[in-house]
N, C-alpha and C positions, 0 to 999 in steps of 0.2 A: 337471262333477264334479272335475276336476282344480285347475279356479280355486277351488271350495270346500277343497278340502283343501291346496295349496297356503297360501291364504290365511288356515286356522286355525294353519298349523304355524309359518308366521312369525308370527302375534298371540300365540299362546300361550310362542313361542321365547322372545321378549323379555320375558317377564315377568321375568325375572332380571335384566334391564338398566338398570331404574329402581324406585327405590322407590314410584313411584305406582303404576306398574304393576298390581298388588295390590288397590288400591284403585278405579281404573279400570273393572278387571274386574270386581268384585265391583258397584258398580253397574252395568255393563252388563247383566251377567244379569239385574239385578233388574229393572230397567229392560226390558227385552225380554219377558220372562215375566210380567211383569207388564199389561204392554200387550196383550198378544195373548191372554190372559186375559177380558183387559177385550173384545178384539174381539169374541171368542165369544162373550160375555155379551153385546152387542149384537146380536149376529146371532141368537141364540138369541132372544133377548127379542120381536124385532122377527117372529120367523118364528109364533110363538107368539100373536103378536096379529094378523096379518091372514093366516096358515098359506095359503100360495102352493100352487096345484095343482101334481103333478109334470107336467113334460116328457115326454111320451109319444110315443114313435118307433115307428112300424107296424113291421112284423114281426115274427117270431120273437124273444121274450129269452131270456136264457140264466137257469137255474133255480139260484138262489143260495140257495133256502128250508134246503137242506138243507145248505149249505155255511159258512153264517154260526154253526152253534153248532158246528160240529169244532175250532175251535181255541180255544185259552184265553187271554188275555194272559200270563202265562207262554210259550208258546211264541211269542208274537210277538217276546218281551223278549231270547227263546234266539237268534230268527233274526238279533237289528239286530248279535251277536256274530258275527262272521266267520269260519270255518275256517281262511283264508288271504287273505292282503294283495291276491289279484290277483279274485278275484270278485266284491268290493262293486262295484270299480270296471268291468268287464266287462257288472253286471248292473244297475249303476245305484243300486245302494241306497245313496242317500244317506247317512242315520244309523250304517250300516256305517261309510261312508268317512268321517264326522265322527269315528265311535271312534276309529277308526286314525288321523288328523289329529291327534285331542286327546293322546294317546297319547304319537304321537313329538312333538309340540310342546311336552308338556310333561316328556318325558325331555330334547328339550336344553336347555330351563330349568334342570332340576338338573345337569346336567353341571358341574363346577365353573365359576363365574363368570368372563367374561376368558381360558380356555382359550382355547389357539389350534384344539381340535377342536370348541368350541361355536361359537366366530367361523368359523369354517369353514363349518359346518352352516347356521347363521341366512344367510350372505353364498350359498349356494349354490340354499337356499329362497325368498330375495328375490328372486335373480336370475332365478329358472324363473317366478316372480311376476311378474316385467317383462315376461318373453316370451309367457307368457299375454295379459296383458292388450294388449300388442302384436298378436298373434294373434288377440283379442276385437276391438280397435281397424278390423281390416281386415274383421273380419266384419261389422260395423257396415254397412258400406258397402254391402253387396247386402243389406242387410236389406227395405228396400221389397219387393224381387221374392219375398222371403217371403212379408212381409206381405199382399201380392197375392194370394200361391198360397193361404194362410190363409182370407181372406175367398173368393176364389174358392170351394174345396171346404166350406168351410161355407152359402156361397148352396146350392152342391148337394147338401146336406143337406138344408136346408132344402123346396127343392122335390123331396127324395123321401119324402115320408111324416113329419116333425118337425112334432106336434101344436102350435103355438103359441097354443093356449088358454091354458095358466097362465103363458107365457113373459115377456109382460108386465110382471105380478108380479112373474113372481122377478127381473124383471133390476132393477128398479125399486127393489127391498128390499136386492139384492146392491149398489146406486148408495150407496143411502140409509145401510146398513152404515158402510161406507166414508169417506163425508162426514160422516157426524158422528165417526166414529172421527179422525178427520182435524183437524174444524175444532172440536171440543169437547173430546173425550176427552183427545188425544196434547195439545194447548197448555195443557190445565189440569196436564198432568205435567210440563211443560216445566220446566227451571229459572228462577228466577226473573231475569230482566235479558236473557232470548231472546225476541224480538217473532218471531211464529206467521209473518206478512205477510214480511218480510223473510227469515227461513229459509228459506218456500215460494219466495221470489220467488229466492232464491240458488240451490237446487235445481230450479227448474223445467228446467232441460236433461237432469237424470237424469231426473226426474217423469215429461218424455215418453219420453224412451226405455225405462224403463222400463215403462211405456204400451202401449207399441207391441212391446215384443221378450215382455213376461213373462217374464221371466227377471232377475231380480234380480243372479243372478251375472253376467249379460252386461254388466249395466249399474254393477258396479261400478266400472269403472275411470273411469267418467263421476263415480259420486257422489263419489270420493276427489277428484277433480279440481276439483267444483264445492264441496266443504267446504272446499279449501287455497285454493282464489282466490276464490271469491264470498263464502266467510263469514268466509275469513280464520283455519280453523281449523288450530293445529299440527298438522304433518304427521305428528309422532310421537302425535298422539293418532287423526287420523284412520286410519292404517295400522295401528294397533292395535286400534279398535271397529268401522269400516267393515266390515270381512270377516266379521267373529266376527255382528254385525248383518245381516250378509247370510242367512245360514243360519240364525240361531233367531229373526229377530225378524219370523215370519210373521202381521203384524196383519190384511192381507190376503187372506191362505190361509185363516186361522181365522173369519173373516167368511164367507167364500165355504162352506166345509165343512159350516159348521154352515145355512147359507141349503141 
């Protein structure tokens, strides 16, 4: 949560710092909303033609019949607005803490330009940016003994009662999702003069760890690293779209939701 929001306040800070900036942004959203769009409509499509049994877990479930029409989307729209600065982040709610991200990120954009209180703000956002990812960098390291514990407690799920009649299916549609969102969808959006093989092949070190941690935000400070040295991409463009792509450009979540 803090790498999320960190990482929007300096992308959105600097918007005042270059003229493309502006422009940047404005494809990136379209670019990410767009894509993830597209996932859904994949995964939609694909669930809809070979319709995967659910995953059924012995026991007792808990009774959501009656809980699913109490709310409205209006009040989900009231909750992602925060009372106060410190409970998004206490309670996890992401879209909260993007509010509040977007917010001040793009109040120091308009602070006048070149101020010594805006260079101030952006140089002290950066720097909690460093130390994060610094911080991410050494968690990195015991991640195995996670990923152990991970697999571990899901084998014992497994062998306590997890029907794996339709499991198969779904994992297989959830693969299927993904690879062609991958190798079809995302290179026919590509701009024109980026070969698919070579991006993949420059990326493959975030690819895995992103793989292995699920966490996109964990794994940002790998993808900034491997777009400035493997692709060779400006650093003022990756520390600018990287982060902001972190948090809305769910092509993989929206695959997975709608499966």
């Amino acid at each position: 949560i803090p790498i999320i929001c960190v990482s929007i306040i300096v992308s959105l800070s600097t918007l005042s710092q270059s003229n493309e900036s502006g422009r940047i942004f404005k494809h990136t959203i379209f670019y990410t909303l767009s894509t993830t769009i597209l996932a859904a409509c994949v995964a939609a499509s694909l669930y809809v033609l070979f319709t995967p049994a659910n995953v059924a877990v012995t026991g007792s479930a808990p009774d959501v019949s009656n809980k699913s029409g109490s709310h409205s989307y209006l009040d989900y729209v009231e909750s992602i607005v925060p009372d106060n600065f410190i409970t998004p982040f206490q309670t996890a709610n992401v879209l909260s803490v993007l509010l509040i991200a977007a917010a001040v990120g793009i109040a120091i954009a308009k602070m006048p330009r070149g101020s010594k209180n805006q260079d101030l703000m952006i140089t002290f956002f950066k720097a909690s940016q460093d130390v994060l990812f610094t911080l991410v960098n050494w968690l990195i390291v015991v991640l195995p003994i996670g990923i152990f514990a991970f697999v571990a407690s899901l084998a014992q799920e497994v062998s306590h009662g997890v029907s794996l009649g339709g499991l198969g299916t779904y994992f297989t549609l959830v693969i299927a999702a993904n690879l062609i969102q991958m190798f079809i969808v995302l290179p026919a959006l590509m701009i024109k003069g980026f070969n698919p093989i070579k991006v993949a092949k420059g990326m493959l070190p975030a690819l895995a760890l992103a793989f292995f941690s699920k966490s996109s935000a964990a794994t940002l400070p790998a993808t900034m690293r491997c777009a400035q040295q493997n692709l060779k991409e400006e650093p003022q463009v990756a520390q600018f779209v990287l982060p902001m792509c972190t948090t809305i450009n769910m092509n993989g979540c929206a695959a997975f939701i709608f499966l």
